[in-house]
N, C-alpha and C positions, 0 to 999 in steps of 0.2 A: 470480512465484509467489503474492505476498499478493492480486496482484489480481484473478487468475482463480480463484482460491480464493475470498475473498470474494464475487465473482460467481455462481457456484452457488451459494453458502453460500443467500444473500439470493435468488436465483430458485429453490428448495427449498423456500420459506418462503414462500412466493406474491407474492413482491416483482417488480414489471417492473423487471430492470438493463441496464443496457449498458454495456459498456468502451470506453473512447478509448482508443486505442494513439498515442502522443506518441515514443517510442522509437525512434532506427532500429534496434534492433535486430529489431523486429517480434516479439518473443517473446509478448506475447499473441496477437496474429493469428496465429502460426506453432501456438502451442498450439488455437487454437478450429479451426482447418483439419483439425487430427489429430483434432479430435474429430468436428468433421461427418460425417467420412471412417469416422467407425465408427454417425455415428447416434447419438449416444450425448444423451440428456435430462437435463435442461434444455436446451436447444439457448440459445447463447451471443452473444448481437450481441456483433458488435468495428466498430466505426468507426475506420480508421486516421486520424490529422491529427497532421500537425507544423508548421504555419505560425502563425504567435504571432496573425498578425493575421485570423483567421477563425474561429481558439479561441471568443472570446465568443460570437458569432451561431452556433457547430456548437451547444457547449452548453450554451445557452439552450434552442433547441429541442428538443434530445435530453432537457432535466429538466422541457419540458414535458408529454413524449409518456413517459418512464420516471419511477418513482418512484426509483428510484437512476442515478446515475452514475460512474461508475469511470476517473479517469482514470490510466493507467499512465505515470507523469512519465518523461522524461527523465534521467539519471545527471548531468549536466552542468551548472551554472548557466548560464540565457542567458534572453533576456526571455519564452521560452514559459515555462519553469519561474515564472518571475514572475505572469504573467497567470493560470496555472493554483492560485496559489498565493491570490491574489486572489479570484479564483471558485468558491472549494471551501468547503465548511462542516467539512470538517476533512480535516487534512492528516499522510498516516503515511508516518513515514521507517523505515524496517527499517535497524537497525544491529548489524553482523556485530561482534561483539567478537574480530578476531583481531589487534588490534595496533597502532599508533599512528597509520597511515594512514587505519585504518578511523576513528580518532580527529578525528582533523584535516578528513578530508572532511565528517565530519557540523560538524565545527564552522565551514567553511566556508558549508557548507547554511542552519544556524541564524544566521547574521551576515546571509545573503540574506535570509534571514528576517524578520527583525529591522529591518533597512534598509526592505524594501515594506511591513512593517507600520506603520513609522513616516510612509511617505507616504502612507497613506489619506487618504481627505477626511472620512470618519466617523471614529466613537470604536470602531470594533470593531477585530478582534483575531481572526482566523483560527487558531481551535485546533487546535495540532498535538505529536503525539503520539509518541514513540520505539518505537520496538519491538525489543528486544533480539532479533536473530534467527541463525541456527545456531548457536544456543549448544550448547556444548559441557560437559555434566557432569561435576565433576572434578577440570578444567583449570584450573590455578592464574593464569594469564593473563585464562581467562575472568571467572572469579569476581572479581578484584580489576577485569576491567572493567566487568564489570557494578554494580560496589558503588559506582563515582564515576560514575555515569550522573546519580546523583540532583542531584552539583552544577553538572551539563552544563546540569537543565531547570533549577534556580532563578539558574543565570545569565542562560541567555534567556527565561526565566518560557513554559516548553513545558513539559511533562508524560511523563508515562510511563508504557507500558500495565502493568499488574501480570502480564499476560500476557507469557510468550517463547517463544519456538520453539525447537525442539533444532537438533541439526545432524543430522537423519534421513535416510536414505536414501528413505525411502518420498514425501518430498517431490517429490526427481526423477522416481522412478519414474514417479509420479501426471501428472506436467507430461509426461512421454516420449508419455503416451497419449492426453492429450486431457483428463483426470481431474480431478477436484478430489480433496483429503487424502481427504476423507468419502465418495468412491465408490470412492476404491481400500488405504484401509487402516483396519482395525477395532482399531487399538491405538493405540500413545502421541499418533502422530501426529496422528492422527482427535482424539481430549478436548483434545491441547493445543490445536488451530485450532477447534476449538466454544466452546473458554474464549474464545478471541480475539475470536473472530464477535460474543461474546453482548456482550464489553467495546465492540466499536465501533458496535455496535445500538443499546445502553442510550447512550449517547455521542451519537448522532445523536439520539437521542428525548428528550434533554433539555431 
């Protein structure tokens, strides 16, 4: 969802994007398919690839020929998630606050993290960024996860968007038809993923 969203967001805005689809689950390819199928503009490249070792040379070439690339990682550590991790100018994990699992998987992610950044052969440092996402208004669970978020990033010195998502319906809706939030709903949904877009714009233009 963050990444076919983002993908209109930035081809809206007169950006050339294209999406890597890394996933088996193929849910952005599955989502840009429903959208061709109605025509619907922006029209979306999805390049699908899941092999670690042709990652580099796909793209390479695709951020010669695009001003943006989008890649839809994997759920899983394994050495694509690595290589991809390596190659990004910044890297966004959506973290659902429903519970300890949700807890621990990202703290699993962020130790990956932390491990490939420590083998670089330079001094940089792939910024990467939380994103609180179906959060839930309210919810006594949510709010006290969201409020130790902040000692998640100064352990593994990662950050966090000031930007969060709700837990919206209008999300799926939007993904059911091919949509981005901003072509198919003109409320909450829509201003929260514009605040996002603008946080990871200013982000990349640093």
């Amino acid at each position: 969802m963050i990444t076919t969203n983002l993908a209109v967001e930035f081809a809206k805005n007169g950006v050339s994007v294209v999406v890597v689809d890394t996933d088996d689950s193929k849910a952005s390819s599955k989502w840009a398919a429903r959208r061709a199928e109605s025509d619907q503009e922006p029209f979306i490249s999805v390049v699908e690839l899941t092999e670690a070792k042709t990652i580099g040379k796909t793209l390479q070439k695709l951020d010669g020929d695009n001003d943006i690339v989008i890649v839809d990682g994997p759920p899983r550590l394994n050495a694509l998630v690595s290589k991809i991790i390596l190659l990004s100018d910044l890297v966004i994990v959506p973290m659902p606050p429903k519970g300890g699992n949700d807890w621990e998987v990202t703290e699993d992610f962020l130790e990956r993290y932390d491990f490939i950044q420590q083998q670089r052969s330079d001094d940089g440092r792939t910024p990467l960024y939380l994103l609180p996402n179906m959060y839930r208004q309210g919810s006594n669970l949510h709010q006290a996860f969201l409020a130790n978020i902040p000692t998640l990033c100064e352990e593994y010195n990662v950050s966090m968007f000031k930007s969060k998502l709700n837990d919206l319906v209008a999300f799926g809706e939007a993904n059911q038809f091919g949509l981005s939030i901003i072509e198919h709903d003109r409320g909450k949904a829509k201003m929260q993923f514009k605040k996002f877009y603008v946080e990871v714009n200013d982000i990349l233009n640093q």
